[in-house]
C-alpha positions, -999 to 999 in steps of 0.1 A, spaced: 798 152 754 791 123 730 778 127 697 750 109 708 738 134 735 744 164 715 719 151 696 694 143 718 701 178 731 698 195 698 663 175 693 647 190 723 659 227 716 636 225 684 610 211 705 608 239 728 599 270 709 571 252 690 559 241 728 565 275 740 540 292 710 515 264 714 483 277 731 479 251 762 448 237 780 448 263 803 452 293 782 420 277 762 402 274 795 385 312 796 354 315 816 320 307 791 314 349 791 347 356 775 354 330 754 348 340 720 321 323 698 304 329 659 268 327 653 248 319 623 211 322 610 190 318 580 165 339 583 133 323 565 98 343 558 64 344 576 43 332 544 13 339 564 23 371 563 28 374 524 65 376 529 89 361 503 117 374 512 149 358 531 182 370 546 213 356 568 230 371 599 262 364 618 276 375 651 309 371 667 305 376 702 334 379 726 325 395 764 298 418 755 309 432 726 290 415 696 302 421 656 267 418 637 259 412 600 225 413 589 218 407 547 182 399 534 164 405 505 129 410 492 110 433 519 98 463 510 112 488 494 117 524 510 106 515 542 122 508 574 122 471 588 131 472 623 157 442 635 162 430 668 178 398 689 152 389 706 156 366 744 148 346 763 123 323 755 124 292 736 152 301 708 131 295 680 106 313 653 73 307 660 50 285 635 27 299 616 -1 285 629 2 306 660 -14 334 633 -44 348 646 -71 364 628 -76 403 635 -98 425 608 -112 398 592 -74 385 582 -51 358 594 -20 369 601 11 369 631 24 400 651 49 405 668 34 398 703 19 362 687 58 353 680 71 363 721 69 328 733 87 312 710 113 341 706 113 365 735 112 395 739 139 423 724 176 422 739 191 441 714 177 470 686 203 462 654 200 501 648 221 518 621 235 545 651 233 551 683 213 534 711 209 497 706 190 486 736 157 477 740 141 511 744 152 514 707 130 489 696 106 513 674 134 539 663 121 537 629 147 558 618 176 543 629 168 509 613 180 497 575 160 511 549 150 493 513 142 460 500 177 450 500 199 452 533 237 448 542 236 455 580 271 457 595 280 472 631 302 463 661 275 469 692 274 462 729 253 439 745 235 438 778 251 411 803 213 397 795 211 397 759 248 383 756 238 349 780 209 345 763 227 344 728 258 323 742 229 298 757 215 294 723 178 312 734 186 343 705 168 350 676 172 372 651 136 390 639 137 413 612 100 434 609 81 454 586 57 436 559 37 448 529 7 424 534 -21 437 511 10 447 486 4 478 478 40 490 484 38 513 519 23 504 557 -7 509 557 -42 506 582 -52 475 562 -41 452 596 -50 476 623 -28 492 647 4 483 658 4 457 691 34 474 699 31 511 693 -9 519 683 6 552 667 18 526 638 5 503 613 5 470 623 24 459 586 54 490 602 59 460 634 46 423 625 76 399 616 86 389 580 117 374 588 134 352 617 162 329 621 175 310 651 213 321 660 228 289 665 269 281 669 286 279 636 301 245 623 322 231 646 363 232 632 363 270 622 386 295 643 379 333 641 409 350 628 421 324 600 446 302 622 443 274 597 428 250 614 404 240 647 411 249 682 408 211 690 437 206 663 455 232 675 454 219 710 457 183 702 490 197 685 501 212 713 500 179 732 521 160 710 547 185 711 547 185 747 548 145 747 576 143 724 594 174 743 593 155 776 606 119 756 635 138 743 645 154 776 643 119 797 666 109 764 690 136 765 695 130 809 699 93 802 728 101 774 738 122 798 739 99 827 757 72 804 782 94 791 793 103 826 794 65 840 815 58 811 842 91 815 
């Protein structure tokens, strides 16, 4: 073997393990359920509902199983607020001028906001059930004016499509309208449950879940999956250059012995 080849050779040994730990284009290609994608939303306040408050929330959702952060601020104290992804409608919070006026006030409920947002798909309770029959487990939601919400929770094959196709919407409930620090009568009955206030159930804040800037990758791998890919390609490019190298030493070196 000429010096020549045992170079060539030694070249495309390095090559391979760095192809070898390279994700490929078919490892990347997982079905649209599995593949795993991060959510973000600013949750802004209903004014017309005398809310000032405001919040965030992120999900990572992989399959079904969704990891949920919820922080807002400025609600009302020592109450529950109730906190939902709500589906399939159009993917977005309603505007305000979709308020209606009820007991000689203006102001939105819940049902005013459906068409815009949907309907519930998940209950972000604190335990237990999370579906949508836990909708109005007031105590099982965060509590207080300021909320860090933080739970790994499964969703239905529904609510998880509808996220993935950019139709959730993250609706946080409970306001203090008249401001006299609890839910009270002043609105009426609930439209959802007539057993509660209407201030327990209207909206006060709401945020579209939308994909989060393109170029991060969940678990800190330093760069984007694109990069990483595009990577991937060069390696195998320069892998394949170096082998048709190291045969054509080869071939020469023979011809000449």
């Amino acid at each position: 073997m000429t010096k020549k080849t045992a170079c060539a050779l030694a070249a495309l040994a390095a090559l391979a393990p760095a192809v070898a730990l390279a994700p490929s284009a078919a490892a990347d290609d997982t079905s649209g359920h599995d593949k795993a994608i991060t959510l973000h939303a600013t949750l802004n306040p209903f004014k017309v509902n005398n809310v000032n408050g405001s919040g965030t929330a992120m999900v990572h959702l992989e399959g079904n199983k969704a990891h949920v952060t919820v922080k807002h601020s400025g609600l009302l104290a020592g109450a529950p607020h109730a906190q939902h992804f709500h589906i399939n409608a159009k993917g977005v919070c309603p505007p305000e001028t979709v308020a209606k006026e009820r007991n000689g006030k203006v102001f939105l409920n819940t049902t005013d906001g459906a068409p815009f947002y949907g309907g519930i798909g998940t209950s972000l309770t604190t335990t237990g059930d999370t579906s949508p029959a836990s909708g109005l487990a007031v105590d099982r939601f965060p509590v207080g004016s300021k909320v860090h919400y933080e739970r790994t929770v499964h969703l239905s094959d529904e609510a998880a499509k509808s996220l993935r196709e950019g139709t959730g919407v993250v609706v946080v409930h409970g306001i203090d309208f008249n401001g006299n620090g609890k839910y009270d009568d002043n609105l009426g009955p609930s439209d959802l449950d007539p057993k509660l206030p209407s201030e327990a159930t209207n909206p006060a804040l709401c945020g579209s879940l939308k994909m989060a800037a393109k170029g991060a990758v969940h678990g800190g791998q330093g760069g984007t999956q694109e990069a990483i890919n595009t990577a991937a390609a060069g390696a195998g490019a320069a892998l394949i250059v170096a082998a048709g190298a190291a045969y054509g030493l080869r071939r020469r070196t023979a011809r000449q012995d």
